[in-house]
C-alpha positions in Angstrom: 0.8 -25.6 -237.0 -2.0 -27.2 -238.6 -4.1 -27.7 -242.2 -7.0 -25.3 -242.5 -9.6 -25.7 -245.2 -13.8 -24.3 -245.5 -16.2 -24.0 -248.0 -18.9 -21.3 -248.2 -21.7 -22.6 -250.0 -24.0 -20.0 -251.2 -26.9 -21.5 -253.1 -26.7 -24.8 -250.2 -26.2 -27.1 -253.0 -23.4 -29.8 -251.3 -23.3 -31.5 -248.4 -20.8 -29.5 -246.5 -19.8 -31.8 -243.7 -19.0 -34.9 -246.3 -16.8 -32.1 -248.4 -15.0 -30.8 -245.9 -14.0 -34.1 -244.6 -12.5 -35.5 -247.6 -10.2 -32.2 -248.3 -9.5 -32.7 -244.0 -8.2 -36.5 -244.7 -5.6 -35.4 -247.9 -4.0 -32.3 -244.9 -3.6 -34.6 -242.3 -0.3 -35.0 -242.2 -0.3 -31.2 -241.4 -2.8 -32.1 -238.6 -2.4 -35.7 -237.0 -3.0 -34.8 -233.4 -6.7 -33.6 -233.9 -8.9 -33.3 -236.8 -12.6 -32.1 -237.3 -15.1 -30.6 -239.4 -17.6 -28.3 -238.2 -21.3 -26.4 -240.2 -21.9 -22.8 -239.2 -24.9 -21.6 -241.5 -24.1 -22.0 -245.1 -20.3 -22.0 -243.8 -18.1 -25.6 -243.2 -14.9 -25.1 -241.6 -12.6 -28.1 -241.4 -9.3 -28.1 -239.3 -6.4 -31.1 -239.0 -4.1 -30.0 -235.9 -0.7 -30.0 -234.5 -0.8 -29.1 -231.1 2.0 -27.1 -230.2 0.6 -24.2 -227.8 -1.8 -25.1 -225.2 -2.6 -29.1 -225.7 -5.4 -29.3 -223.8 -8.5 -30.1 -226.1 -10.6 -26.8 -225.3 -8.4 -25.1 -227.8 -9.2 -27.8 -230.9 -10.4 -25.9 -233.8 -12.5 -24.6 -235.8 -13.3 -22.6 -232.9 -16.4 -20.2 -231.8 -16.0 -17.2 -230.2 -17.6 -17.0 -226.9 -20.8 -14.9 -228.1 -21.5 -17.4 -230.8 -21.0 -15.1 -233.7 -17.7 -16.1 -234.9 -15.9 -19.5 -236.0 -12.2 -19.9 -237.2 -9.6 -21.9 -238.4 -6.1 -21.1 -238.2 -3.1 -22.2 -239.6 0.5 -20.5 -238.2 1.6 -19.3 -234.2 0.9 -15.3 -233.5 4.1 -15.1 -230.9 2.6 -11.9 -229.2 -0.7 -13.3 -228.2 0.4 -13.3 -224.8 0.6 -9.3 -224.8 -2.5 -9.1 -227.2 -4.6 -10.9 -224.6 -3.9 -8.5 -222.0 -5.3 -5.7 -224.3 -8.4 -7.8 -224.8 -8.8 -8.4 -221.0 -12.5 -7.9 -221.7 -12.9 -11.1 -223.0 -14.2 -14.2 -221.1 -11.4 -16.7 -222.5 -11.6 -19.9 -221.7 -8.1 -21.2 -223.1 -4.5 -20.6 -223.2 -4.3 -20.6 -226.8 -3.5 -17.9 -229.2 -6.4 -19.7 -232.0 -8.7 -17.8 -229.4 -6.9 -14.8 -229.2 -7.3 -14.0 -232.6 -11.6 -14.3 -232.8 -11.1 -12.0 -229.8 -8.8 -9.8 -231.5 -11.1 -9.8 -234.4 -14.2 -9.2 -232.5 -12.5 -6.1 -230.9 -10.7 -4.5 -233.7 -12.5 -6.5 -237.2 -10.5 -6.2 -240.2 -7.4 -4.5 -239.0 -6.7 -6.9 -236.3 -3.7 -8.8 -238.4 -1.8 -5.3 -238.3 -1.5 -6.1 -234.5 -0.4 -10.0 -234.9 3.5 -10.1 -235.0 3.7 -13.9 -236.6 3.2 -16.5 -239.1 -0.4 -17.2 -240.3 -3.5 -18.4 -242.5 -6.8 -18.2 -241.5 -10.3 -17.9 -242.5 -13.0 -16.3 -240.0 -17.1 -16.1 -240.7 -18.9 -13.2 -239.4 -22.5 -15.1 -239.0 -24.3 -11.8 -237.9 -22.3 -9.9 -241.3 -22.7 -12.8 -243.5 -19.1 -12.1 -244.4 -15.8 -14.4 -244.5 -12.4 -12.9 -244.0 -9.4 -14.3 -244.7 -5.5 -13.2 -244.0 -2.1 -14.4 -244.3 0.7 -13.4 -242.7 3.3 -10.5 -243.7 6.2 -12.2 -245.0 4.2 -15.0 -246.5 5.5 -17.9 -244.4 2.2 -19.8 -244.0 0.0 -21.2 -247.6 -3.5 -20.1 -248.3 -5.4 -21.0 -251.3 -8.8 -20.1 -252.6 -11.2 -20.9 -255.7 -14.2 -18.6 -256.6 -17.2 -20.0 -257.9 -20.5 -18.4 -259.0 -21.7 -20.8 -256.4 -19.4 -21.4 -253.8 -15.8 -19.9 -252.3 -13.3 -23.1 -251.5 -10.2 -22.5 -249.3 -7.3 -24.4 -248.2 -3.8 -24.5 -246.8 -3.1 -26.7 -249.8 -3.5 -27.4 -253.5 -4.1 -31.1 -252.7 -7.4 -30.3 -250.4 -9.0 -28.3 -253.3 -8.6 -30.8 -255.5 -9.8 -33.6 -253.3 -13.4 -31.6 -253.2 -13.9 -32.4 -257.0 -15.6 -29.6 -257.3 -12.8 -28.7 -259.8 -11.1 -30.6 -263.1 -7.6 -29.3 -262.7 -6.3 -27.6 -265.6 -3.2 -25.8 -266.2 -3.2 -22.0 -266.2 -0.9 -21.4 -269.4 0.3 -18.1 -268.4 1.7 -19.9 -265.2 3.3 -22.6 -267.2 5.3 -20.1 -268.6 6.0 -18.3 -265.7 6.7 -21.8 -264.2 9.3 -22.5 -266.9 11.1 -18.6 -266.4 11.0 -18.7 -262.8 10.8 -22.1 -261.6 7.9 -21.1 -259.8 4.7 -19.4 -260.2 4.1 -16.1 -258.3 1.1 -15.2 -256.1 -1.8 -14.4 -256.7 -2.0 -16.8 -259.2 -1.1 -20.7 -259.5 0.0 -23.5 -261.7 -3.6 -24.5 -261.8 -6.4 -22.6 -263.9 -9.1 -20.3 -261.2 -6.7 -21.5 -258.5 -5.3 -18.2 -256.4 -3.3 -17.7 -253.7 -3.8 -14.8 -251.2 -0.8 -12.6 -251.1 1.6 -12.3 -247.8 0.3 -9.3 -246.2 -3.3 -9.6 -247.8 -6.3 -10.1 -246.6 -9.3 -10.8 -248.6 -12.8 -10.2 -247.5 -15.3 -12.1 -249.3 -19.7 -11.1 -249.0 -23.0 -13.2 -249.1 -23.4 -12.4 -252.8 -20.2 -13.5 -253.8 -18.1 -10.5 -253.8 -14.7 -10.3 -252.9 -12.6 -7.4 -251.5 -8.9 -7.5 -251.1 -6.6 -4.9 -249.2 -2.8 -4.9 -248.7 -2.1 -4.3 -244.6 1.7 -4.3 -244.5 4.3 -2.4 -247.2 7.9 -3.3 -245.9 8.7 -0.4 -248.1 7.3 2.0 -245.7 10.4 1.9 -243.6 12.3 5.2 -242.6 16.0 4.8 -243.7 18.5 5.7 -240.8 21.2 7.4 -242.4 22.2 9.4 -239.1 23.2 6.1 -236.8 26.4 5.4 -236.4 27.6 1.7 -237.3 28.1 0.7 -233.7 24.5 1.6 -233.2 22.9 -0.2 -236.0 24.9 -3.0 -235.0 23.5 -2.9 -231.6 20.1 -2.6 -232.7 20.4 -5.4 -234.9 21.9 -7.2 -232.3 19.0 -6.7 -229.5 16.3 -6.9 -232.2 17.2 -10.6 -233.8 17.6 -12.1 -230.0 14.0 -10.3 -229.4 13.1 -12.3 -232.7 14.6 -15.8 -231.7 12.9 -15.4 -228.2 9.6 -15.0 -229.7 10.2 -18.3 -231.5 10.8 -20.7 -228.4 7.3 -20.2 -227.0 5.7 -23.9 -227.1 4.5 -27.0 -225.4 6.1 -29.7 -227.1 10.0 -30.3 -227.6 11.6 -27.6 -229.3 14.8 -27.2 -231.4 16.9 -25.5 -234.4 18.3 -26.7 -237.4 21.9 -26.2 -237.3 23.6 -26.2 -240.7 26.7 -24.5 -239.2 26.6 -21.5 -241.7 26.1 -17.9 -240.0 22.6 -17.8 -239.6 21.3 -21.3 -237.9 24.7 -20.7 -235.6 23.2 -17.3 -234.7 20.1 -18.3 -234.0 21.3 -21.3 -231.7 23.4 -18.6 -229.9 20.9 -16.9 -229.8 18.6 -19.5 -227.8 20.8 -20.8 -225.6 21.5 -17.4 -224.4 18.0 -16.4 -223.2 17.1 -20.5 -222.3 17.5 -22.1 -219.0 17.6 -25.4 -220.6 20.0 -27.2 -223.1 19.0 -26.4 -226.4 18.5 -29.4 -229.2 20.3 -28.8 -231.9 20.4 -31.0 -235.3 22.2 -31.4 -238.1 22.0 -33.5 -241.3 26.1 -34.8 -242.1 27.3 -36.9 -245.0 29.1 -40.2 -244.4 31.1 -39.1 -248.0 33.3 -36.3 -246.7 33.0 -34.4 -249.8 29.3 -33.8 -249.0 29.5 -33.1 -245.5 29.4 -30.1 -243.3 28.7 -31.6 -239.9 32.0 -30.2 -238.3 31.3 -27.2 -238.5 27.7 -27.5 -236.9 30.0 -29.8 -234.1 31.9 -26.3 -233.4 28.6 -24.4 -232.8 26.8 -27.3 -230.6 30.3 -27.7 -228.7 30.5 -23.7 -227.3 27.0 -23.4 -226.8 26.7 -27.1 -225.2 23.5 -28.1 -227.2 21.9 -31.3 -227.2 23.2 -32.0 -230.2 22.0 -34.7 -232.9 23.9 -35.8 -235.9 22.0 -38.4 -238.9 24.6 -39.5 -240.7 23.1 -40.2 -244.3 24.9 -41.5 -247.4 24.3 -39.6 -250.9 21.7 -42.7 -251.8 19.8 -42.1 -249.2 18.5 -39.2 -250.8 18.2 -40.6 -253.7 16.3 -43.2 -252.3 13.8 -41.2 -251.4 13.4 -39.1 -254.2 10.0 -40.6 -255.4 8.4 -40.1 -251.4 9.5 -36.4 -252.1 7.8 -36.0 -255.6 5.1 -37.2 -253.8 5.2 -34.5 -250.8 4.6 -31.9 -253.4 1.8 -29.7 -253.6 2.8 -27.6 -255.8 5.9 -27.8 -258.4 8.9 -26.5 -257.5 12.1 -26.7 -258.5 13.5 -27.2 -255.2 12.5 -29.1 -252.0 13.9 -32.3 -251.5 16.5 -31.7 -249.2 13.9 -29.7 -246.7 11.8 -33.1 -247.0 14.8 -35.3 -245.9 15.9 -33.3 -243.0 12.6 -32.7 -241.8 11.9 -36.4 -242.0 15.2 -37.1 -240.2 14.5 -34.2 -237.4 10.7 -35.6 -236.5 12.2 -39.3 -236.6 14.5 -37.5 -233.9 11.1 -36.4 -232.0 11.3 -32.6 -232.7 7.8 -31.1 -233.6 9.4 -27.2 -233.7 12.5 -26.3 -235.7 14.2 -22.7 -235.6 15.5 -22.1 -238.9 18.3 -19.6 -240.1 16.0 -19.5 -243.6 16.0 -15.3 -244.6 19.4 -14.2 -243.6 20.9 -13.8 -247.3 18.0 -12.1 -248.3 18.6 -9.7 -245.6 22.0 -9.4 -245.5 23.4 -9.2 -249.1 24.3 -13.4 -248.6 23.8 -14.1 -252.0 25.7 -13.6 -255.2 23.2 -12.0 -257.1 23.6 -8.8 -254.6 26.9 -8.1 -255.8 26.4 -9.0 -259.4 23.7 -6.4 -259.4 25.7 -3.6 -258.0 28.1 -4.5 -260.5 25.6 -4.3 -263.5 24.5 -1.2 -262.2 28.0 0.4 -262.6 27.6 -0.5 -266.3 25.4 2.3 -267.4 28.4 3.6 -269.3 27.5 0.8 -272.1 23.6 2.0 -272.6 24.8 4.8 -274.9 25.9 2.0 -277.5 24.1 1.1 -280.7 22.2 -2.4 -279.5 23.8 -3.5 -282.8 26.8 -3.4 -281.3 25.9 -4.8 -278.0 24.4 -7.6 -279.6 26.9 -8.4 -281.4 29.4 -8.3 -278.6 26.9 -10.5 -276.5 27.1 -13.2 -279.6 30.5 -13.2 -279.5 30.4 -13.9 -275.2 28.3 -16.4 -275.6 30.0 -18.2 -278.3 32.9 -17.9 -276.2 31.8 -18.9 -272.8 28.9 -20.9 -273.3 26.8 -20.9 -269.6 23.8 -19.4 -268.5 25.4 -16.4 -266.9 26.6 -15.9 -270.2 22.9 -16.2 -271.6 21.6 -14.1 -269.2 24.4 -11.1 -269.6 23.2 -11.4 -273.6 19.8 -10.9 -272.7 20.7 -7.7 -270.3 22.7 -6.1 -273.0 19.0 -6.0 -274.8 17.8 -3.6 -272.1 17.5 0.0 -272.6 18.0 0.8 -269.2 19.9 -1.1 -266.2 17.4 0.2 -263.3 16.6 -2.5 -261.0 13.5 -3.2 -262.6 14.7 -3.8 -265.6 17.6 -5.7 -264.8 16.3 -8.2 -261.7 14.0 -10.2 -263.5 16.4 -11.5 -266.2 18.8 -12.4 -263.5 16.3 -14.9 -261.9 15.2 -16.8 -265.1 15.8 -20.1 -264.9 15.6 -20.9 -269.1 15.9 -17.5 -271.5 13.7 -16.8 -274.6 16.2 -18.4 -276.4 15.3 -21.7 -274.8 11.8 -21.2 -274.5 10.5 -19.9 -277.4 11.8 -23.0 -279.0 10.5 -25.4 -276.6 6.8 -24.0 -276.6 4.8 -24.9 -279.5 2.3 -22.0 -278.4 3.1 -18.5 -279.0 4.7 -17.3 -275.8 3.6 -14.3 -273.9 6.5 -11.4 -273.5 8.4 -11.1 -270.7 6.5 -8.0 -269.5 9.5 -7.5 -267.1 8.6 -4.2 -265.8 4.9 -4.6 -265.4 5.8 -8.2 -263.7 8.0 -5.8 -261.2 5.3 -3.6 -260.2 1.9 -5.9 -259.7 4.3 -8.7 -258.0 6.0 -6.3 -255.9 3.7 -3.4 -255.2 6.7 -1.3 -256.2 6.3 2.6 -255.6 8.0 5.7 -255.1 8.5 4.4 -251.5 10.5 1.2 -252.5 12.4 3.5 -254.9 13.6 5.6 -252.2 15.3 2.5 -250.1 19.0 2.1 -250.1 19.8 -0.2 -253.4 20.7 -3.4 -251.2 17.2 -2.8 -249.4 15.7 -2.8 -252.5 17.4 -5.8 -253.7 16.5 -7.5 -250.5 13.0 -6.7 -251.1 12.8 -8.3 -254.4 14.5 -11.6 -252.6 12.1 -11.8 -250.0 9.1 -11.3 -252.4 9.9 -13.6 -254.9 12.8 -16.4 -254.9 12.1 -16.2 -250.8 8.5 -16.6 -250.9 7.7 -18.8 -253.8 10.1 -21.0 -253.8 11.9 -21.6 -249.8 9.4 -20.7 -247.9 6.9 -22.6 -250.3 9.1 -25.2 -250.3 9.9 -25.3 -246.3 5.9 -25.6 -245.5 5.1 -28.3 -248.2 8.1 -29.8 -247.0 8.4 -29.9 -243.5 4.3 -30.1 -243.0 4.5 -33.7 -244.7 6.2 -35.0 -241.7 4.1 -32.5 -239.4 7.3 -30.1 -238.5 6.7 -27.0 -237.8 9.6 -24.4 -238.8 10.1 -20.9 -237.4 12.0 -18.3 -239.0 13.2 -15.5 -236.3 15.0 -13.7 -239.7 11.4 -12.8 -240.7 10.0 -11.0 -237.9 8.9 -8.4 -239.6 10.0 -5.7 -237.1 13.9 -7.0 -237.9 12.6 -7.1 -241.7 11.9 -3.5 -241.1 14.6 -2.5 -238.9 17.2 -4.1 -241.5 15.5 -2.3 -244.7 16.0 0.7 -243.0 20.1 0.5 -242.9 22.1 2.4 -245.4 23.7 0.4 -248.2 27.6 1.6 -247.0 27.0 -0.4 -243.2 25.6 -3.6 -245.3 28.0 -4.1 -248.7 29.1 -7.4 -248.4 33.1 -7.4 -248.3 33.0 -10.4 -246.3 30.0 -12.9 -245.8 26.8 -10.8 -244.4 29.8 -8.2 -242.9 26.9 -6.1 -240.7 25.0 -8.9 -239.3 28.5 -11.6 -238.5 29.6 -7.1 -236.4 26.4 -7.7 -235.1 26.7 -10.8 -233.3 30.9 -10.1 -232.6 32.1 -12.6 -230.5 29.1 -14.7 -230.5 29.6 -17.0 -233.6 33.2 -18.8 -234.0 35.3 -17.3 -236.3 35.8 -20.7 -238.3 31.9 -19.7 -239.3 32.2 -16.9 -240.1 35.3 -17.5 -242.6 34.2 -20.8 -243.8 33.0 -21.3 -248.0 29.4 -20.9 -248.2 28.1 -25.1 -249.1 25.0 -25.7 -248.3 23.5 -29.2 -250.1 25.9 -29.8 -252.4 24.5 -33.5 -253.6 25.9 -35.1 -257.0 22.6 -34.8 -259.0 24.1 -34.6 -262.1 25.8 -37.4 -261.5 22.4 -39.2 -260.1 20.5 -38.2 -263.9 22.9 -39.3 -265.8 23.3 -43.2 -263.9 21.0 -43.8 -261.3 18.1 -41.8 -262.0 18.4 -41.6 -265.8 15.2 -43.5 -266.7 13.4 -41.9 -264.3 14.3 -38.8 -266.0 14.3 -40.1 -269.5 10.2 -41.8 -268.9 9.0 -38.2 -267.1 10.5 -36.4 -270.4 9.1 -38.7 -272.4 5.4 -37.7 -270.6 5.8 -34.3 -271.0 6.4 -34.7 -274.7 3.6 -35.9 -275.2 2.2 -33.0 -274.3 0.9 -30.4 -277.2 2.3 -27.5 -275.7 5.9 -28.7 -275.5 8.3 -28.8 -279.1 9.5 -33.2 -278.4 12.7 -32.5 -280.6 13.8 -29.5 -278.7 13.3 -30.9 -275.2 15.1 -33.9 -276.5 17.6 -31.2 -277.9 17.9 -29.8 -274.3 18.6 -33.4 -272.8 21.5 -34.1 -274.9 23.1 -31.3 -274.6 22.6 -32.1 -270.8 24.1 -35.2 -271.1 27.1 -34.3 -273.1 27.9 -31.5 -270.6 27.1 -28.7 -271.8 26.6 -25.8 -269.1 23.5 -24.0 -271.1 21.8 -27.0 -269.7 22.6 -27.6 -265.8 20.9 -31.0 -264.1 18.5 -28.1 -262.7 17.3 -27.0 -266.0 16.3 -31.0 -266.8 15.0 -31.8 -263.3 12.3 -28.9 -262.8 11.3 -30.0 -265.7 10.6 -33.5 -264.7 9.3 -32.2 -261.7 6.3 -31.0 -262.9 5.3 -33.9 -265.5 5.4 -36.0 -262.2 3.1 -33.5 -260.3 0.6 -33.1 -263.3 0.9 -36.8 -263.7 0.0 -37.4 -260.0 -2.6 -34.9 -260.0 -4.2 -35.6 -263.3 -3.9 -32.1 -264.4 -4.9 -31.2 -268.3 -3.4 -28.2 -270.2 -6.7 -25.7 -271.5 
């Protein structure tokens, strides 16, 4: 795993080397085994490594193909290169490495060689002979790639921070995003927080000319899938079964001390049954626990490390701990996010504990129906029968809920009864929003662009007849994994876990058990007990105690920590951001009293996003337009 950045300078105006090098220094912590800058042409590649597969220096990047033609830097582990390199026997490699396996593969089979990587990835190759620069990310959007046209030059990176170090850009906020930003808690790909800032979409790849242009084409649609209504449950079980072990076992190829996090929830457990059922050696295993027993899920992962006999590692942390370092987090962040600063602590704790390579359970819910929202959308769905009403009457019935109840589910079911129609499209996006219209239209001083909810659907998703025709779970899976998935946890576990130079692998993601999952009819996968098809799938494997146990996860006291400990933290970051033009002061100070008198309109989340970003375009000395 590694930082990857480049500039193609066009007209020859900068000096490439000195460029490269600064936005190299602000990734090393992605990098710290190896870093180095390399000029091909018009072309400067920079690279900060983490040597995880084949540590001898030969296979230090950016690399050259043999003939000369081709240099690359890579970001991300392809787990097949081993069976790819047989198919490119023809060439003379001179390292063990899959970084040279793919400028073979792309010398062989050009463009389409991503469709034959089965990984996690972001790179950037230049075609001297072609003149052209090509650059890919993985399917499931696991590994960050950013980019910035200019009529001048084309800037890349695997991070926000890099681009910005070039000063070849004033940093300005895309509006649009903020907005998004404040709906979503998140921005979506292609675009960014920043103004001209992009991000290449999973499954992209974006192909860029000597005279500037740019050509982008889509090389994976998980939609594609054939459903497999005619196997029986015992075989889709099976399947499932042989396909996620295939998964983990790609996962464990490496050359420096491997491991899982092991929450004890279903899927880390699986996927530490999972190793140390195809390992000859004792698998590490490590867990995060609580010394306050209300926070603290460590026993469970105790039960898991104690049948499979792991090597099992236990950091005991206090709730202040965290909170302690709170600020190092903010700091970590490339870009905002409402989430985050648990991955940074357990990362921190597991590299302290001298792992470089984490298996992570990260993409079960999505897969397997683990989340709430799966069943709160089936439900909606069976609502059609109130469509035919007057939205007169539904309106009024939703004032009177929310007058009642008073929460954000109960702002969120008023906005749905809005809604002509409860398809999917319609319905999904409203259940995501982190603040309503009736928030934000009174928070913005702007006028604020309409939730274009269906359009939104289709140019984020690529959604097409095909999608339409998956089982309704699939297709809720695929909004997951496309959105909340993508942007936000697997955003977050890079940014994360690359600050302390972790490297995390998620076997849930392969996307041949992505595919083979999709496929399954909804009747094998509704959950009437946690993730019911994948918990058959595993039988005996995973202790029942799992299995059974209430779904925790990071349950810290936050809203206890902004009210006392972190309250002027808070209270100075609001402050900022009211200083702001864009944002109404009296509302958002509206917003934080009803936060601190307890009203559940406003959760600690609703506040702390918030304050998250004022800190990040603090730090980064980002302007609004």
């Amino acid at each position: 795993m590694c930082g990857i950045n480049g500039i193609w300078d066009y007209e020859n105006k900068f000096d490439g080397q000195t460029l490269v090098a600064k936005m190299n220094q602000s990734l090393i912590h992605r990098g710290p085994d190896f870093q180095e800058v390399k000029p091909f042409d018009e072309v400067t590649f920079g690279h900060t490594r983490l040597a995880i597969i084949d540590l001898d220096s030969r296979s230090n990047q950016p690399m050259t193909s043999a003939d000369g033609n081709l240099i690359l830097t890579y970001n991300g582990e392809i787990y097949n290169y081993q069976e790819l390199k047989n198919k490119l026997a023809g060439y003379p490699f001179k390292t063990n490495s899959d970084t040279e396996v793919i400028l073979a593969a792309y010398q062989k089979w050009g463009h389409k060689c991503v469709e034959h990587f089965n990984g996690m990835f972001a790179f950037a190759v230049f075609d001297k002979q072609n003149k052209e620069l090509y650059l890919a990310r993985d399917r499931m959007g696991i590994k960050p790639l950013y980019f910035l046209y200019h009529n001048d030059f084309f800037l890349f990176s695997s991070e926000i921070r890099s681009l910005l170090a070039s000063k070849l850009i004033k940093p300005k906020v895309r509006y649009e995003s903020f907005i998004e930003y404040l709906r979503y808690q998140t921005v979506y790909s292609p675009h960014t927080i920043l103004q001209d800032v992009m991000m290449l979409e999973s499954a992209h790849y974006l192909v860029v000319n000597e005279d500037g242009e740019a050509f982008k084409t889509r090389y994976w649609h998980p939609e594609d899938v054939i459903v497999q209504p005619h196997l029986k449950y015992n075989q889709i079980t099976e399947k499932i079964k042989n396909a996620f072990f295939d998964s983990v076992n790609k996962r464990m190829i490496a050359d420096v001390p491997t491991g899982a996090f092991l929450s004890g929830g279903i899927d880390s457990s699986a996927v530490v049954a999972a190793m140390a059922l195809q390992s000859d050696k004792q698998i590490n295993t490590f867990s995060v626990g609580f010394k306050e027993d209300e926070f603290d899920e460590s026993h469970y992962a105790q039960l898991v490390a104690k049948k499979y006999n792991t090597n099992h590692q236990t950091v005991l942390l206090q709730a202040d701990d965290f909170l302690n370092k709170i600020p190092e987090a903010l700091r970590a962040i490339d870009h905002p996010t409402g989430d985050g600063i648990n991955t940074y602590i357990v990362s921190e704790a597991t590299k302290n504990a001298g792992l470089t390579v984490a298996l992570s359970g990260l993409g079960g819910d999505e897969l397997f129906a683990g989340y709430p929202l799966f069943k709160q959308l089936i439900h909606v769905k069976e609502k059609k029968w109130l469509l035919p009403f007057p939205k007169i009457i539904k309106k009024a019935f939703a004032q009177v809920y929310i007058n009642k109840h008073k929460t954000v589910t109960a702002e969120k079911q008023m906005e749905l009864l809005k809604l002509n129609y409860f398809d999917l499209p319609d319905v999904y996006p409203y259940m995501r929003l982190m603040l309503t219209d009736n928030h934000l239209l009174k928070l913005i001083n702007r006028k604020v662009p309409q939730n274009n909810y269906f359009e939104w659907f289709h140019d984020l998703v690529g959604y097409d007849a095909k999608a339409f025709e998956l089982p309704f779970i699939s297709r809720v899976s695929l909004l997951e994994m496309l959105t909340y998935m993508q942007h936000t946890l697997l955003r977050d576990t890079d940014q994360m876990s690359m600050a302390h130079a972790i490297e995390v692998r998620v076997p849930f993601l392969d996307h041949q058990f992505v595919e083979l999952v999709l496929s399954v009819k909804d009747e094998y996968k509704y959950p009437y007990t946690p993730k019911k098809l994948f918990t058959d799938s595993m039988g005996d494997l995973l202790p029942n105690e799992i299995i059974d146990r209430p779904k925790m996860g990071f349950v810290l006291p936050w809203e206890s920590w902004m009210k006392n400990e972190l309250r002027s933290f808070v209270e100075n970051q609001l402050k900022s951001l009211k200083t702001r033009s864009v944002i109404n002061a009296d509302y958002l100070d509206k917003m934080w009293q009803m936060f601190l008198k307890g009203d559940k309109r406003i959760t600690w989340s609703r506040i702390w996003y918030l304050v998250v970003l004022e800190n990040w375009l603090t730090t980064h000395n980002v302007e609004f337009k």
